[in-house]
C-alpha positions in Angstrom: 107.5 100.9 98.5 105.2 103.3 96.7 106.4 106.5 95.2 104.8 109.3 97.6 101.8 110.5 95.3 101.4 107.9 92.9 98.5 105.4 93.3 99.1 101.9 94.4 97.5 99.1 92.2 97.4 95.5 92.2 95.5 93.2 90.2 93.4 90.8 92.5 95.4 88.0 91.7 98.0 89.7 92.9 97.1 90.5 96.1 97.8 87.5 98.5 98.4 90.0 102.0 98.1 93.4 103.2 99.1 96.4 100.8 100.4 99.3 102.6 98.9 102.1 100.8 96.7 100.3 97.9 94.0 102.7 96.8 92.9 100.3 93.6 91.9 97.4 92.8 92.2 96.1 89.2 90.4 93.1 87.3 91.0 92.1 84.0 88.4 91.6 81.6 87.9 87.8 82.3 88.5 88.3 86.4 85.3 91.0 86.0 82.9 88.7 84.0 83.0 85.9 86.7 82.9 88.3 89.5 80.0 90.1 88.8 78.1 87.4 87.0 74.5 86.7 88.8 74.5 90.1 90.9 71.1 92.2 90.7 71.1 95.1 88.8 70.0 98.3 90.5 68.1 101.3 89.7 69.3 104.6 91.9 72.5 104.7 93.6 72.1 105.4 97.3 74.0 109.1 98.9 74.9 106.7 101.6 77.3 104.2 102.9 79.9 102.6 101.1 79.7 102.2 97.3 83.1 101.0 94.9 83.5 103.1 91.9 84.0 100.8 88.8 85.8 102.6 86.4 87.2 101.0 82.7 91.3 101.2 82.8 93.0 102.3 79.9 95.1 99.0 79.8 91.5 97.1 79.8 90.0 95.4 82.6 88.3 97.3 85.6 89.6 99.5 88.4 87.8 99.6 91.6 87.8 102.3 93.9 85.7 102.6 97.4 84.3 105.7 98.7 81.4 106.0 101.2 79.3 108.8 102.5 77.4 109.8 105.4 74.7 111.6 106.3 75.1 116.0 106.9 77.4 116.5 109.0 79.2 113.6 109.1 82.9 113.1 107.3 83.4 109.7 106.6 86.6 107.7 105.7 87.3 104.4 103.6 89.7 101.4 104.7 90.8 98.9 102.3 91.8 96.1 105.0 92.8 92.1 104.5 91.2 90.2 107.0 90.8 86.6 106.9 92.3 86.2 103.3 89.8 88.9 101.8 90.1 92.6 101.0 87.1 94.4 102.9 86.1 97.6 102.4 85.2 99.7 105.6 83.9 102.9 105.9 83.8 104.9 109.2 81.4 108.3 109.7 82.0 110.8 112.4 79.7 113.1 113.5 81.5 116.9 113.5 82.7 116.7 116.9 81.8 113.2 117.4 83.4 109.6 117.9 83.4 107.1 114.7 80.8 105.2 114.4 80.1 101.9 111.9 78.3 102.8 108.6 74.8 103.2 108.4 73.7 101.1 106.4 75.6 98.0 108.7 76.7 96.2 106.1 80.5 95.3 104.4 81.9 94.7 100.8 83.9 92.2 100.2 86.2 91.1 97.5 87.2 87.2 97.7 89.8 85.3 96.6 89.5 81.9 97.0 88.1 79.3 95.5 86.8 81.9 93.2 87.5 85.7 93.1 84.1 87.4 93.5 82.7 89.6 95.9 80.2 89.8 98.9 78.0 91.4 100.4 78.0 90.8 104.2 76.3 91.7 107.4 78.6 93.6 110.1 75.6 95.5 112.4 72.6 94.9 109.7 69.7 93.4 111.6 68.0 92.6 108.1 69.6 91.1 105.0 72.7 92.7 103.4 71.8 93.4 99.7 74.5 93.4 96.9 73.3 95.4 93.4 75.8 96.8 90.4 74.2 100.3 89.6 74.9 102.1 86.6 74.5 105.6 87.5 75.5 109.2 85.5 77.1 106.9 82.7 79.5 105.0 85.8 79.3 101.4 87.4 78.7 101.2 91.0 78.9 98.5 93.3 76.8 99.0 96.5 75.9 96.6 99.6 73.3 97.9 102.1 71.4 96.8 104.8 67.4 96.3 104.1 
């Protein structure tokens, strides 16, 4: 059980089942490399929908952390769930005064497993194709799927 106020984080090989309260995702150095290897590069990083924060830990590796954004007028939450032996971030946008609504840009990141841990990029109410890019933005690494 986590210590109220301290961050829970598990390495992806760690993580074989629902973590109550997990907030970040680590990969070591070698886990990173074959994750992200063949994924587009991206120029501007979007204001919104959901984008993971990739951030260098001090111990080496990567630490992931999902936020997502809406438009105006609009707060917007992020889930970390496990769901058919994958972690997949949701985000969720209400309007002020409104009900929750999927994000806009309809699509879902997702972090496999198995047979090889790497990540995806996958339509949830997208009509087009779901696109997957890492960014490099304001000195920081993004990861960010959207709907085009």
């Amino acid at each position: 059980m986590p210590t109220p106020g301290t961050p829970v984080i598990r390495n992806i090989d760690d993580i074989k089942g629902p973590v109550k309260g997990l907030e970040f995702v680590h990969f070591a150095d070698a886990q990173w490399m074959r994750a992200t290897k063949g994924i587009p590069v991206g120029r501007k990083l979007p204001k919104r929908g959901l984008t993971i924060e990739c951030t260098k830990s001090q111990h080496g590796g990567m630490l992931l952390m999902a936020r997502c954004g809406g438009a105006p007028g609009e707060v917007c939450i992020t889930q970390l769930v496990w769901k058919d032996g994958r972690l997949v971030y949701q985000c969720s946008c209400t309007k002020l005064g409104g009900d929750g609504r999927p994000p806009p840009e309809g699509c879902k990141l997702v972090i496999r497993r198995t047979p090889v841990i790497g990540f995806g990029c996958e339509a949830e109410t997208c009509t087009g194709t779901c696109r997957f890019q890492i960014i490099l933005s304001g000195g920081r690494l993004y990861l960010h799927c959207r709907c085009q």
